[in-house]
C-alpha positions in Angstrom: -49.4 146.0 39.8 -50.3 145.1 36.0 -51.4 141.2 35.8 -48.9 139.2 34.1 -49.8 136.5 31.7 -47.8 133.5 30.6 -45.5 134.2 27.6 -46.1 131.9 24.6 -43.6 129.5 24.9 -45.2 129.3 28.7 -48.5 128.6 27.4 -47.2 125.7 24.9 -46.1 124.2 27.7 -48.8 124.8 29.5 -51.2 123.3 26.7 -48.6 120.2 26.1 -49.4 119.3 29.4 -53.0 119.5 29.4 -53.4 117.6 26.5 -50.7 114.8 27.2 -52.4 114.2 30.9 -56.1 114.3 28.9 -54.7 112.2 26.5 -52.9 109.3 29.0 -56.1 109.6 31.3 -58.4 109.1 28.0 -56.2 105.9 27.0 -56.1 105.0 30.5 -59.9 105.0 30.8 -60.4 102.9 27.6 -58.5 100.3 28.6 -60.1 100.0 32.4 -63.8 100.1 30.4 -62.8 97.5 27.7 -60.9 95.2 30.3 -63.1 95.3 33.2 -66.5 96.9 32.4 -65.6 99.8 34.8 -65.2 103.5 34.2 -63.1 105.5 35.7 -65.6 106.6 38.4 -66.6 103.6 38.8 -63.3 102.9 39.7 -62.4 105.4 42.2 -65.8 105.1 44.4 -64.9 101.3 44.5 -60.8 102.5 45.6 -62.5 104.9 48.6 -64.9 102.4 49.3 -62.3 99.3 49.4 -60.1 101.7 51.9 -63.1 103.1 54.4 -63.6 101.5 57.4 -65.9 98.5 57.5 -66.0 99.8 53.1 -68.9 102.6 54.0 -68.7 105.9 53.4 -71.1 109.1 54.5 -71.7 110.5 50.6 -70.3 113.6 52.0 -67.3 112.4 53.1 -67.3 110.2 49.8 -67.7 112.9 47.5 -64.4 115.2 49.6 -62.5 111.8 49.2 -62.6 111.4 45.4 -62.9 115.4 44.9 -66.3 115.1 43.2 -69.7 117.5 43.7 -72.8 115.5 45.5 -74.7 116.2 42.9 -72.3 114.3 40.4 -71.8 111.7 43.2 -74.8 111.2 43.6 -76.3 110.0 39.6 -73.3 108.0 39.7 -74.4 106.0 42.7 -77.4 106.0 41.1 -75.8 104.1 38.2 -73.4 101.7 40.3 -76.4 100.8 42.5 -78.4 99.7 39.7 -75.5 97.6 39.0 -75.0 96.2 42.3 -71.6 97.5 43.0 -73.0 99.9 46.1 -75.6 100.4 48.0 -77.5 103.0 49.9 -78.2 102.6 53.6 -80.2 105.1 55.6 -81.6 107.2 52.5 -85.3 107.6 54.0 -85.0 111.2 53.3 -82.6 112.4 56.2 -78.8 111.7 54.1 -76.9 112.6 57.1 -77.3 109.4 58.6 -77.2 107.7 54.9 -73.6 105.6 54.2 -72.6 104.2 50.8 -71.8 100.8 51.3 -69.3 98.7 48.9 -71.1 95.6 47.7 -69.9 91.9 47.1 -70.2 92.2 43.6 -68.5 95.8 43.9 -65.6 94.1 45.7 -64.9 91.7 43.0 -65.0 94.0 40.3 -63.1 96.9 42.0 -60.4 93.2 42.7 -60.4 92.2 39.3 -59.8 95.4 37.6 -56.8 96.3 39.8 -54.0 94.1 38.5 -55.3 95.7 34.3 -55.7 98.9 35.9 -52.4 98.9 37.1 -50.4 97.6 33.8 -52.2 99.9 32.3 -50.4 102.5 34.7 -47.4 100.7 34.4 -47.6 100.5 30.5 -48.5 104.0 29.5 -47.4 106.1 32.4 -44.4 104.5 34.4 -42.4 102.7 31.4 -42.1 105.7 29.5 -40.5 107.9 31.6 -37.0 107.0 33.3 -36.6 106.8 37.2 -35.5 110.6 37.4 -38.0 111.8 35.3 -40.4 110.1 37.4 -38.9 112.0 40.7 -39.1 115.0 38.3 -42.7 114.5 38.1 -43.3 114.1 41.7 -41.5 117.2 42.5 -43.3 118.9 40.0 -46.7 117.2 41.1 -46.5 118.5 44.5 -45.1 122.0 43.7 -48.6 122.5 41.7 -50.7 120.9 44.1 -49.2 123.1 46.4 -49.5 126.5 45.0 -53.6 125.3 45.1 -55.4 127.7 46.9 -57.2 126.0 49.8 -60.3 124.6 48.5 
């Protein structure tokens, strides 16, 4: 069976997707670093952390949460522990009993960027689109994330 390919009027709308998401996540992001001082990842370590029991995470089960590699998890802790967002517990060479902890300072911020975050969300993402459109994307949000192969 030959392969088929998208059409071209498949791939414009494939490609005016891509770049509209890129672009509302990019204007998204700017805003949550010039409000709060937070990136995005920033951001959504605090989210898993705030939601975790007793807010502590193994970095493994971190890093499936928020759909990230260890690797890339684990500079980024680097950075936010630095900062005093997080901290490490249990990292004397054995991670398996290691846990990511959400900080006081961590807390706050992750509090006090919600309520820009979210106008933000509301602003750029939810106000632009009308309530069937947004049940239009939800359908067509969980058709795609559907049709994922198991990963």
């Amino acid at each position: 069976m030959p392969r088929r390919l998208p059409t071209s009027a498949e791939l414009r709308v494939w490609r005016d997707f891509i770049e509209t998401v890129e672009a509302l996540r990019g204007v998204v992001a700017g805003r949550l670093q010039t409000e709060t001082g937070l990136s995005p990842g920033d951001y959504t370590v605090l989210l898993a952390l705030s939601e975790a029991p007793q807010t502590r995470l193994r970095p493994s089960d971190l890093a499936a949460a928020i759909g990230w590699e260890r690797s890339r998890l684990s500079h980024h802790l680097g950075r936010m522990e630095r900062r005093d967002l997080i901290r490490r517990e249990g990292f004397s060479g054995d991670s398996r009993g290691a846990f990511v902890v959400l900080e006081d300072a961590g807390s706050t911020a992750f509090h006090s960027a919600t309520v820009p975050h979210l106008t933000a969300v509301r602003e750029l993402f939810v106000d632009a689109l009308t309530p069937d459109q947004l049940d239009a994307v939800a359908l067509i949000s969980g058709a795609l994330r559907d049709h994922l192969p198991d990963r």
